[in-house]
N, C-alpha and C positions, 0 to 999 in steps of 0.2 A: 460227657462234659467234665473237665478236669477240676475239682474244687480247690478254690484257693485256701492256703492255708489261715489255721483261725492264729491272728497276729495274740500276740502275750500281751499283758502290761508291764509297760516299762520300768524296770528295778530300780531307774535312777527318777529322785523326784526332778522338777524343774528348779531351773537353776536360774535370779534373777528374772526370775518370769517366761525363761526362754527354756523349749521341750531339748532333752539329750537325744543327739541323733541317734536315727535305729536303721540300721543295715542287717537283711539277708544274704547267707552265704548262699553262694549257686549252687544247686543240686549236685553239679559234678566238677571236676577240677585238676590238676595236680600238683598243687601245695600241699608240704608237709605239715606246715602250719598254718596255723590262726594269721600270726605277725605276716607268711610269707606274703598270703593273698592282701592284705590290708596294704602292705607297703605298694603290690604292684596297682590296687583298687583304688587307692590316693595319694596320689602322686604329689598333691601340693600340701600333702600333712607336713610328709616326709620321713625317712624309716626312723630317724634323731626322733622324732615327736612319737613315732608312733610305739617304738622301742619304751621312751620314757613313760608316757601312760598305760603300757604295759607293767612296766616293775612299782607302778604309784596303785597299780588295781584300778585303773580310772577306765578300764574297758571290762566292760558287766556281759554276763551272757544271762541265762534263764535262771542258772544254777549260784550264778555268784561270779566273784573279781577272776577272768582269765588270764592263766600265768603265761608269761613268755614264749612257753614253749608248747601251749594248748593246740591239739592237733585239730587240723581242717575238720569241720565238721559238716558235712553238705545239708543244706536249708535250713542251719540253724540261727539264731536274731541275735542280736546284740548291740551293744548301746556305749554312747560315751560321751562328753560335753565339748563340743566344737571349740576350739581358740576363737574368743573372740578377739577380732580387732578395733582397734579406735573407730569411735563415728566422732562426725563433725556434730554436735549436740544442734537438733534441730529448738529454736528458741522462741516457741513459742506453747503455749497450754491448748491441751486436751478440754472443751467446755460439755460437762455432762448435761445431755439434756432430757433425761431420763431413766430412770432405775425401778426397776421390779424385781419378781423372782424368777423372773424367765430370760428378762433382755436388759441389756446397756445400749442407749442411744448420747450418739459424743457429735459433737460439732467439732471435725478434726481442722488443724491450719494446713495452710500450705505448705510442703516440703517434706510432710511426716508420712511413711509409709502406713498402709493400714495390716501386714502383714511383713514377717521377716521374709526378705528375698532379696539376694545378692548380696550387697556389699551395707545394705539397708538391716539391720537385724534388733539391734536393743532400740534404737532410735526410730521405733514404730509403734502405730497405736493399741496393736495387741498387748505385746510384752509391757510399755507404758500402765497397762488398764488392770493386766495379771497382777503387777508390781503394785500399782498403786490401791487399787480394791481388794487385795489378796483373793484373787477369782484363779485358782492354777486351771479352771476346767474352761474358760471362757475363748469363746471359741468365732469368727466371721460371718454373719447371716450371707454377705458379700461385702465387694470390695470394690473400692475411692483408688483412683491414680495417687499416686505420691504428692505431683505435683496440682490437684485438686481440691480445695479445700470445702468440708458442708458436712450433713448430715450422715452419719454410718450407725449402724446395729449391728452389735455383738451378742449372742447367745449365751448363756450364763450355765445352763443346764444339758448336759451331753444327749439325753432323750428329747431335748427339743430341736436338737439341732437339725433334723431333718425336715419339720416341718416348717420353721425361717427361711431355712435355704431353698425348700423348694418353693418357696413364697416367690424369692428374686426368680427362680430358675424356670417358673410356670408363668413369668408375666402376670403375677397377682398384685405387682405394688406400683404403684404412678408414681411415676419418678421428675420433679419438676429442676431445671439447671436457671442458673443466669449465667450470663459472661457479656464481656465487654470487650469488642471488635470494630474494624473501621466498617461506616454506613457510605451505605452505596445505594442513591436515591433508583437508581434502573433495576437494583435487586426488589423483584416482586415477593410479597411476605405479607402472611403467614403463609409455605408450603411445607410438602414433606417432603423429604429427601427422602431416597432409596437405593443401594449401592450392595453388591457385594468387596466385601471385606478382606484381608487378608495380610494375617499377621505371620510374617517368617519367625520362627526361634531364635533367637540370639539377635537379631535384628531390629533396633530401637521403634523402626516409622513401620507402621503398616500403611494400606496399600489398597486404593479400588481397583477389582481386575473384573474383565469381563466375564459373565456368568448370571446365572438367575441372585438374584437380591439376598445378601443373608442379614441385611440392618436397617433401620427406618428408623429416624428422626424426624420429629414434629418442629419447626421454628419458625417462631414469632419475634416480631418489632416493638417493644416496649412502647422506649422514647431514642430518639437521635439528639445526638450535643455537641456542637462543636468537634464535628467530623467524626465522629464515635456514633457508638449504635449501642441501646442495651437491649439482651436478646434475650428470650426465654426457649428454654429449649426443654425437650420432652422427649426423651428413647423409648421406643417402642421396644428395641430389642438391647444388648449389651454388649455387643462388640468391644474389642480392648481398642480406645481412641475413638471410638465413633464420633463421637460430638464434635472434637477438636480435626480429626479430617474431613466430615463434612461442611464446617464452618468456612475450612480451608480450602475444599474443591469447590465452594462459593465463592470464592474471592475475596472472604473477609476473615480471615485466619484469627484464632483468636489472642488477643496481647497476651504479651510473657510466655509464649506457646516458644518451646527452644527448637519441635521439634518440626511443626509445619507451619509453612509451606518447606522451611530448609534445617536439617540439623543443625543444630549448635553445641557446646558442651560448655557451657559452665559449669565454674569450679565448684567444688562442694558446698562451700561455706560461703557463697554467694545467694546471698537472700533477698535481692536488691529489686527483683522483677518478679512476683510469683506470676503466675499463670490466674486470667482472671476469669477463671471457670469456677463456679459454687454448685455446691447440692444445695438447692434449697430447701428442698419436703418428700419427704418419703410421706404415702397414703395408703393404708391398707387394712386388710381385714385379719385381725389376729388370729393364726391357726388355731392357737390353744384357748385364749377365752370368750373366744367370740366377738371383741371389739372392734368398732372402728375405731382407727389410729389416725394419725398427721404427726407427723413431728417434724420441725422448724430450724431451718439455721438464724440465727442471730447477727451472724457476718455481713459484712459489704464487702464490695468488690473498689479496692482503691484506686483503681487508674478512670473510673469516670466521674467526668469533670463537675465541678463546684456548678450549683444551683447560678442562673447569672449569665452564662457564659451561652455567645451567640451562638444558635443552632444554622447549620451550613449546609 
């Protein structure tokens, strides 16, 4: 069996809170250069950008700043600081809701990614948390949709970071939601849902297909209000959108959801409808000191209606 190679540490610190990308070269090839393979390897840098972070030294190898005309070297690392682009400043606060030497737990809002990815990168709750707590090693137990707002843990310590994550990834933490959705007096509730799952790459909505079950959700009926429903909801597993496609192959899709029952694409800087899905508690038994945990979102969910208002 083939061992992977043991990755280096990266020569460039963090920049803004955000890591320097790192690219291995392929084993084999035929580029004369460093520059040639980079140009043909990203395309959307471009050879202009890639040329000029070349003669600035702003592309690092093991050894130090690679020149121009550094020859191809097969599986060797290297590193260098992504252009960022404008984000639409997501406006609202990061609320901590706990701190030790091991973990950060944040009550995220809506709209804020909890990790850079895609077009999403400084206007996320990691880089926000590096930035603001000077934590450069702070790291995701797991992850919040963008458009979800509630409770997340961040791991503080690189030696713990195995045992948080395999916290979420072993189904050791009880995960409780609300969201607010239309009520439908013929949907019978509390049940569970069970579906297999199916998320294409590049593809916003995933997808129930026929197959053995790979997601289970638990949902219950609060209270109903004036054609609304507030729902409590509990994942057994973590599928990407579970929650919001099962709500939605219910018949009760949940409000601000852009993406089911039908896509939509709002503009970036359109804040006007969040999605009224919350984490509300994470409960678990801490790897490292042995406690029991709970930790608590603070948030409401805005689209249900004012105390008063007739139930229908």
């Amino acid at each position: 069996m083939r061992r992977r190679p043991k990755i280096p540490p990266a020569p460039l610190p963090q920049r803004h809170g955000i890591d320097p990308v790192r690219l291995r070269l392929p084993a084999d090839g035929s580029w004369t250069t460093i520059r040639d393979h980079l140009v043909d390897r990203l395309p959307a840098l471009g050879p202009e950008r890639i040329d000029a972070l070349l003669r600035e030294g702003g592309i690092v190898g093991t050894e130090g700043p690679l020149a121009p005309d550094a020859p191809f070297a097969p599986g060797a690392f290297l590193w260098f600081y992504r252009p960022l682009a404008a984000e639409v400043p997501v406006p609202y606060e990061l609320e901590i809701l706990h701190r030790d030497e091991a973990i950060v737990v944040v009550d995220k809002p809506h709209f804020l990614s909890t990790t850079p990815r895609g077009s999403h990168v400084t206007e996320t709750a990691l880089v926000r948390l590096r930035r603001d707590l000077r934590l450069p090693e702070l790291s995701p137990a797991h992850r919040l949709d963008r458009l979800t707002a509630g409770v997340v843990m961040f791991v503080i310590r690189p030696e713990h970071r195995s045992a948080y994550q395999s916290l979420f990834q072993d189904r050791g933490v009880r995960k409780e939601y609300e969201a607010i959705a239309p009520y439908h007096p013929g949907l019978a509730l509390p049940r569970t849902v069970r579906s297999r799952i199916h998320k294409e790459r590049g593809v916003i909505a995933a997808q129930e297909v026929p197959g053995p079950p790979n997601s289970e959700s638990r949902i219950e009926l609060i209270e109903h209000r004036a054609g609304l429903g507030r729902y409590r909801l509990h994942p057994v597993t973590g599928r990407t959108h579970q929650l919001r496609l099962h709500m939605s192959a219910l018949g009760a899709p949940i409000l601000g959801d852009p993406v089911y029952p039908v896509v939509t694409d709002p503009a970036p800087d359109d804040f006007s409808a969040p999605l009224q899905l919350l984490a509300t508690t994470l409960e678990f038994t801490d790897p490292v000191t042995g406690e029991p945990r709970r930790f608590t979102s603070g948030r409401t969910l805005a689209a249900w209606p004012a105390p008063g208002r007739p139930e229908v």
